[in-house]
C-alpha positions as CSV (number, residue, x, y, z in Angstrom):
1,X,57.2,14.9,-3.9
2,X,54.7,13.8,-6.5
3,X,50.9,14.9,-5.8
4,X,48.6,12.7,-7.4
5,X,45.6,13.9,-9.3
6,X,41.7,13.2,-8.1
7,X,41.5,13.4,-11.6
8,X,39.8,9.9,-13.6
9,X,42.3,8.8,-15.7
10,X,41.0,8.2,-19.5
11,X,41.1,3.9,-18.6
12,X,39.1,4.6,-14.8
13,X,36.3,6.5,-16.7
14,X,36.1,3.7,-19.4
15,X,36.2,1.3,-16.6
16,X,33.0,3.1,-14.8
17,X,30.9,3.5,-17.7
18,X,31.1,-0.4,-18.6
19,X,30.0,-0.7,-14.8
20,X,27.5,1.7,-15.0
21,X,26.1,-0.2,-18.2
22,X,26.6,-3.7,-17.0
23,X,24.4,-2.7,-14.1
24,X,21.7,-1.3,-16.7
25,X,21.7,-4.2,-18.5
26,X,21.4,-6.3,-15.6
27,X,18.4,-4.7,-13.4
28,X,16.1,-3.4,-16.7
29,X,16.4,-7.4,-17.1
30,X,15.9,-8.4,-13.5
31,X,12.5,-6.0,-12.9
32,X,11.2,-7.1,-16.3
33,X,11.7,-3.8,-18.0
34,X,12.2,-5.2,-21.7
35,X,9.2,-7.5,-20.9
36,X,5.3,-6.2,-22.0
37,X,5.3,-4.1,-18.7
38,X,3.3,-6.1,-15.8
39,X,2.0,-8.7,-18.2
40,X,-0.4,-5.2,-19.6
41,X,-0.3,-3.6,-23.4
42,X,0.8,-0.6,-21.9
43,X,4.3,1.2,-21.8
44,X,6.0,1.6,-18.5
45,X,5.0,5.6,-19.2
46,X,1.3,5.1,-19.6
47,X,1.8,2.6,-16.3
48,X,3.6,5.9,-14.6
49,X,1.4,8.8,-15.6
50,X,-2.0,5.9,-14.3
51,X,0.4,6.0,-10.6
52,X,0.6,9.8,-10.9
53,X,-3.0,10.2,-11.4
54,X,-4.1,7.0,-8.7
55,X,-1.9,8.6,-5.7
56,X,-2.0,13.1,-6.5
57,X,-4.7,14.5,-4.3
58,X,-4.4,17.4,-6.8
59,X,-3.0,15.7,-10.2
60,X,-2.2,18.4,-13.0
61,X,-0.6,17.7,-16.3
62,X,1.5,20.2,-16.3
63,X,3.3,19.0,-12.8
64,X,3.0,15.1,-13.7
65,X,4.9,16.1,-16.8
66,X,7.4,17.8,-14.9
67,X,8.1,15.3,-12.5
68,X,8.0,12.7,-15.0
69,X,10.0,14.6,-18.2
70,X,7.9,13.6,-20.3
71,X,7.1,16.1,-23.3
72,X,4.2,18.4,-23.1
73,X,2.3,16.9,-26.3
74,X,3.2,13.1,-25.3
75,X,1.4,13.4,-21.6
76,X,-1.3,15.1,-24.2
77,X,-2.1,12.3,-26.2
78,X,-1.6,9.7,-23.1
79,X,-4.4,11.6,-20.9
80,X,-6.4,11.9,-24.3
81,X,-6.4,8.2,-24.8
82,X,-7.1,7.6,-20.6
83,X,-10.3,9.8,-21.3
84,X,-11.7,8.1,-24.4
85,X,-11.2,4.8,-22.2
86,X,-13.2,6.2,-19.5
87,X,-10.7,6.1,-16.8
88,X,-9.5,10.2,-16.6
89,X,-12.2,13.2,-15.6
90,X,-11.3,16.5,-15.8
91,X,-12.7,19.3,-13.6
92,X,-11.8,23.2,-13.4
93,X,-9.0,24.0,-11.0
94,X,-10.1,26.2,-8.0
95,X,-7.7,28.3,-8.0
96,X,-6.1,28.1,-11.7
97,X,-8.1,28.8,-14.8
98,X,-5.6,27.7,-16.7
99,X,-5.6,24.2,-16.0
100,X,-7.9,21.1,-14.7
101,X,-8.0,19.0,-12.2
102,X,-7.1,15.6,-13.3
103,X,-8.7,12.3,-11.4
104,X,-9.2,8.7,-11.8
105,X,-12.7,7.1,-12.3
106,X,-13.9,4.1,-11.2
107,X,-13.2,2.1,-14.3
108,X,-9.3,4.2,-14.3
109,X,-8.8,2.6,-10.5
110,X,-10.2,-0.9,-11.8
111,X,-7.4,-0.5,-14.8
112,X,-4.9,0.6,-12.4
113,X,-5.5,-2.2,-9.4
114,X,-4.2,-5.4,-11.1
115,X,-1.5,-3.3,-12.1
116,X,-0.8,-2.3,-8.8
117,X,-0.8,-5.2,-7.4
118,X,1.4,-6.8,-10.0
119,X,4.6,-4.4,-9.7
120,X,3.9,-4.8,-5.6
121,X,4.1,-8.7,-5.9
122,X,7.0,-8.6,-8.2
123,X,8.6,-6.0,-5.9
124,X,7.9,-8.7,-3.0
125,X,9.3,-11.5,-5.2
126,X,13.3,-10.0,-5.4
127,X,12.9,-9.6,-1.5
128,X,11.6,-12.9,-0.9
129,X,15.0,-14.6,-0.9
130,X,16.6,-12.0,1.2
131,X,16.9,-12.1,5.0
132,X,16.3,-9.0,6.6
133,X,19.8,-8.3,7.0
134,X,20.4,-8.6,3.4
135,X,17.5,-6.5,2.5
136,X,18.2,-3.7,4.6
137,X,21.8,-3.3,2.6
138,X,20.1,-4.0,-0.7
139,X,17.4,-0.6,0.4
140,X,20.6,1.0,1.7
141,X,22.3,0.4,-2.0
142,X,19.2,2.0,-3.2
143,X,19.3,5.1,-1.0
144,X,22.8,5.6,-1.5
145,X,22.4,5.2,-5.4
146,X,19.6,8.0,-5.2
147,X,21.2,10.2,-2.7
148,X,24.2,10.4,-4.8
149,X,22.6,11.2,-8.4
150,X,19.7,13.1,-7.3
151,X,20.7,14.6,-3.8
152,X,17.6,16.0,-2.1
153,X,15.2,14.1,-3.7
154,X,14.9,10.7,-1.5
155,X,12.5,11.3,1.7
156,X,14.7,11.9,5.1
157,X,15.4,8.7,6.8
158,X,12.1,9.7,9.1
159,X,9.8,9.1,6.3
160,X,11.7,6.3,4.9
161,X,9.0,3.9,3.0
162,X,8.6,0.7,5.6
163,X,9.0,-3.0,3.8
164,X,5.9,-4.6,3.9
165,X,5.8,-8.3,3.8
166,X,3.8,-11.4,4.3
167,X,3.7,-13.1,7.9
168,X,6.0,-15.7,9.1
169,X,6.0,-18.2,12.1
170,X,5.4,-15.6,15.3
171,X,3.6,-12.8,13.8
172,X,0.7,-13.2,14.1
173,X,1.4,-13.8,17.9
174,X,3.4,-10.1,17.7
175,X,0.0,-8.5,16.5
176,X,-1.9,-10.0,19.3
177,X,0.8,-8.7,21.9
178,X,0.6,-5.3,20.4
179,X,-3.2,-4.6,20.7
180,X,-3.1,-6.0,23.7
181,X,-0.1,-3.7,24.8
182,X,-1.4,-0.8,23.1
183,X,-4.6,-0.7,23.7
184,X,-4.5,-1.0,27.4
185,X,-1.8,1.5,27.8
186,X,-3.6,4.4,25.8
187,X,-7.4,3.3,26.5
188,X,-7.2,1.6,29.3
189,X,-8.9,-1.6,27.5
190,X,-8.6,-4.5,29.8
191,X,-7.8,-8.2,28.3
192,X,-11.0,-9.0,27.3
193,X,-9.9,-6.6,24.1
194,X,-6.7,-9.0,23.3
195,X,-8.8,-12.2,24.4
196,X,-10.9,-10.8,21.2
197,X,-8.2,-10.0,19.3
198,X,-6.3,-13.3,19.8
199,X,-9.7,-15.2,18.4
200,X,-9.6,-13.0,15.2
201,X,-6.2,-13.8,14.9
202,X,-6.5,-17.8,15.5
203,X,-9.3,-18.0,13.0
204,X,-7.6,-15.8,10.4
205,X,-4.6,-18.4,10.5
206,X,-7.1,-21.8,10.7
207,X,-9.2,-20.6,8.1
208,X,-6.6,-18.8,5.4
209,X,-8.0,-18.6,2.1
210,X,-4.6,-17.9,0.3
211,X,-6.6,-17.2,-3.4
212,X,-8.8,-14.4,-0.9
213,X,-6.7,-13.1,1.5
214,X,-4.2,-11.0,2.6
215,X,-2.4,-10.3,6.0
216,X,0.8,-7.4,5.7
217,X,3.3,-6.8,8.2
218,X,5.2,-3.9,8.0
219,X,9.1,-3.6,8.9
220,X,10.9,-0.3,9.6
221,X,14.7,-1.3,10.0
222,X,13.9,-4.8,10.3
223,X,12.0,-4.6,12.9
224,X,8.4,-5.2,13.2
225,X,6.1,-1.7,13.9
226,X,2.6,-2.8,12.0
227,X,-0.1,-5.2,10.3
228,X,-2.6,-5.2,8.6
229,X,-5.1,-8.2,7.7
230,X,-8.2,-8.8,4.7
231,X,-10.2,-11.7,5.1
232,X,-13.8,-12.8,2.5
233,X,-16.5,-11.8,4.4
234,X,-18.8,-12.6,1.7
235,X,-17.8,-13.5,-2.0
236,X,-18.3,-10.1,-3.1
237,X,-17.2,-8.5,0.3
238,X,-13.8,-8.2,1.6
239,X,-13.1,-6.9,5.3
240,X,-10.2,-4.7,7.0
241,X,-9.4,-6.3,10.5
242,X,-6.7,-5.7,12.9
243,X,-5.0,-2.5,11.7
244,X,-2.2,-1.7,14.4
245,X,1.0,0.4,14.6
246,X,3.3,0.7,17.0
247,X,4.1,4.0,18.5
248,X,7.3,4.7,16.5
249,X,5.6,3.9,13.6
250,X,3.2,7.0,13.6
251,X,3.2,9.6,11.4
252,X,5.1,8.5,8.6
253,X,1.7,7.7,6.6
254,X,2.6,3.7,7.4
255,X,-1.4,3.6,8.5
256,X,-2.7,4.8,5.3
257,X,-0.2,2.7,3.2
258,X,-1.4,-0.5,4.8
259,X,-5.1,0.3,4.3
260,X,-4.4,1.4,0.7
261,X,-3.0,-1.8,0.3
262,X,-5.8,-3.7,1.5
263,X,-8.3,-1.6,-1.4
264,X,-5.8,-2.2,-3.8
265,X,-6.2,-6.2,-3.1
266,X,-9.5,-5.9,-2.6
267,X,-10.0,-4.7,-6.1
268,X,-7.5,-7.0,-7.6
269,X,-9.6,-9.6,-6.6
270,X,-12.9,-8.4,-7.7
271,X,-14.6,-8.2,-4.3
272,X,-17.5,-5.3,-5.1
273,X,-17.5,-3.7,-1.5
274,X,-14.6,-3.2,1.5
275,X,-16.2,-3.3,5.2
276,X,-14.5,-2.5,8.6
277,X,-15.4,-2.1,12.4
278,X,-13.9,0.2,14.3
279,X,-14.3,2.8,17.2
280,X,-15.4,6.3,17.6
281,X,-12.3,7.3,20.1
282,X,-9.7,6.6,16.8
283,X,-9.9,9.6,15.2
284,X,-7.0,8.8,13.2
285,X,-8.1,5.5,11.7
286,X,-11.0,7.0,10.6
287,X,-9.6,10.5,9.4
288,X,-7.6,7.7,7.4
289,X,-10.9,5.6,6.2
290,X,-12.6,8.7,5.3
291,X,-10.1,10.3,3.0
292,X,-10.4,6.9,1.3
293,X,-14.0,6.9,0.4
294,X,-15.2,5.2,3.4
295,X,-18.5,5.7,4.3
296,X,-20.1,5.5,8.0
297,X,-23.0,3.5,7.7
298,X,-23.6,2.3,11.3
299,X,-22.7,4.0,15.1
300,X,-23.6,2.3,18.5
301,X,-23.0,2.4,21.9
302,X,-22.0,-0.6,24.0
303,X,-20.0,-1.8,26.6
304,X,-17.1,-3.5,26.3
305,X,-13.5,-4.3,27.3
306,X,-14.0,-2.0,30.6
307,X,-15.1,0.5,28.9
308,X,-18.2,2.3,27.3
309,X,-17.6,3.1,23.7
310,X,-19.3,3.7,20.6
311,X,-18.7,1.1,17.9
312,X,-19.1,1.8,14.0
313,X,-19.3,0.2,10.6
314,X,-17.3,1.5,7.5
315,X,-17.6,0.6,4.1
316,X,-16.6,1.2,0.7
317,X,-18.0,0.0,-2.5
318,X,-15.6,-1.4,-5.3
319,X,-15.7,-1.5,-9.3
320,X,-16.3,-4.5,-10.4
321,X,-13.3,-6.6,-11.7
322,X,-13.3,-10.0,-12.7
323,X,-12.1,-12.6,-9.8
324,X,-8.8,-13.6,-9.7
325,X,-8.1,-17.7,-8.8
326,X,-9.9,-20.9,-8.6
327,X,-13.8,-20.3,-9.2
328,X,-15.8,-18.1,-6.3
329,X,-16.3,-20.9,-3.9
330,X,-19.3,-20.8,-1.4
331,X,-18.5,-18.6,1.8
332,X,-17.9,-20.9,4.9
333,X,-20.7,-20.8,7.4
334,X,-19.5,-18.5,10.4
335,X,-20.5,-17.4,13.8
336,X,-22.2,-14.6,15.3
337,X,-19.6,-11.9,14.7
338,X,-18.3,-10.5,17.8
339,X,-17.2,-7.0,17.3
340,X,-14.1,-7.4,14.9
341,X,-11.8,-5.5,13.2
342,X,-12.2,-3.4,16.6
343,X,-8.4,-3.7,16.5
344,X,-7.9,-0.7,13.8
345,X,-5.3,1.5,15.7
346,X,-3.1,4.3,13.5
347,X,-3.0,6.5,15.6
């Protein structure tokens, strides 16, 4: 009997390379690749080493340029040029004389926002056509493309990055549910709490400022587990309201992905501060605001939803960056705020 080879033949390999190469020509066309990279006059590397940089807590040249294989004197003259722009600092390393700390500043986050926010949005546009079902293969393509060329290097389906999209028709009713749910069953907050929440929600839907706003709900598997919301306080201040995951959603960083989405907006569209209200008892909504440059600028006691607590005010100031959109309109007149934004759960 004849035992057939595993072996490609000569015509199967010619036949997988052309494959391999139609599908190269086709997605460096689809994600814009051959295009001035997010509408900037910078290279997709100088984009990649600012995304290093923005998201390290420890960035070092010598381990961007590792993960990135990019050559020693390249990365060189790319952080050389970041510094003369004022957007890189360096600082001694702790703990290796050798090398320095590398961070953002101020004006290298106001660079890097827009930026940000662009590959996100063009990210959202190819899964905008897609139902869920048909975007849970296309990230399952993806996976398997990884696993299969660069085994070990694709987070374990635990930590598996959540899709984060905009709201459709029952959302925003979903978020209500889930404070409510939540909220009673870990703090014993009685409906007054989702009453509130419910309000927020109501006037963040009758008085959408598309060009100003932002609400994100988060899938995992198709299936809703968080949401995040900014709405213009002000015309230079922004504010982070009803942060909420459900409990399968925690730990996989999901809580400090949404809120680094909401900064990231905030300083596409040139709002100059970030403000929040939240609660003492959520330690880890505010371990999360603090790492982020939050500062606690206001702490009191009160009563409410059946319970004595001890409400606080967050903020964080933002570079200034020109506004995005139709001209800064004047800020429509609004009630006495009831405590909002009370709604900020991660943990």
């Amino acid at each position: 009997m004849a035992i057939m080879s595993s072996i490609p033949t000569p015509s199967t390999e010619v036949a997988e390379v052309k494959a391999i190469r139609r599908f190269n020509r086709f997605y460096t066309r689809r994600i814009g690749v051959l295009d001035p990279y997010l509408d900037s006059d910078m290279s997709l590397t100088d984009v990649r080493v600012l995304y290093e940089l923005a998201h390290r807590a420890e960035a070092v040249a010598s381990e961007i340029g590792r993960d990135l294989h990019l050559d020693g004197g390249y990365l060189s003259r790319i952080l050389r040029r970041f510094e003369s722009l004022g957007w890189l600092r360096r600082q001694p390393h702790p703990r290796d004389a050798r090398q320095s700390l590398l961070a953002l500043t101020e004006a290298g986050h106001a660079a890097f926002a827009p930026l940000q926010q662009k590959s996100r949005d063009e990210a959202l546009a190819l899964l905008a056509p897609l139902a869920p079902a048909e975007r849970r293969r296309l990230i399952e393509a993806m996976d398997t493309l990884q696993d299969l060329l660069e085994p070990g290097t694709r987070p374990p389906a635990r930590t598996q990055a959540a899709v984060l999209r905009d709201p459709a028709p029952g959302d925003i009713g979903w978020v209500v549910q889930q404070h409510g749910e939540i909220y009673a069953r870990e703090y014993g907050w009685n409906s007054e709490f989702e009453a509130l929440v419910a309000d927020i929600a109501g006037q963040f839907l009758r008085k959408f400022q598309p060009a100003w706003e932002r609400c994100w709900i988060a899938e995992l598997n198709g299936e809703r587990v968080g949401a995040v919301f900014v709405v213009r306080k002000s015309p230079t201040t922004a504010q982070l309201r009803m942060l909420i995951l459900s409990p399968k959603a925690r730990g996989l960083g999901l809580g400090a992905r949404l809120t680094d989405e909401c900064i990231a907006f905030a300083r596409a569209k040139g709002y100059r501060k970030m403000v929040l209200w939240t609660n003492s008892c959520l330690a880890a909504a505010r371990g999360i605001y603090a790492a982020r440059g939050f500062k606690l600028v206001k702490s009191e006691p009160y009563e409410g939803f059946g319970q004595q607590l001890v409400g606080e005010t967050w903020e964080l100031k933002l570079p200034h960056l020109p506004p995005e959109g139709p001209g800064r309109r004047r800020a429509a007149p609004r009630r006495p705020a009831a405590p909002s934004g009370g709604s900020d759960h991660t943990q």
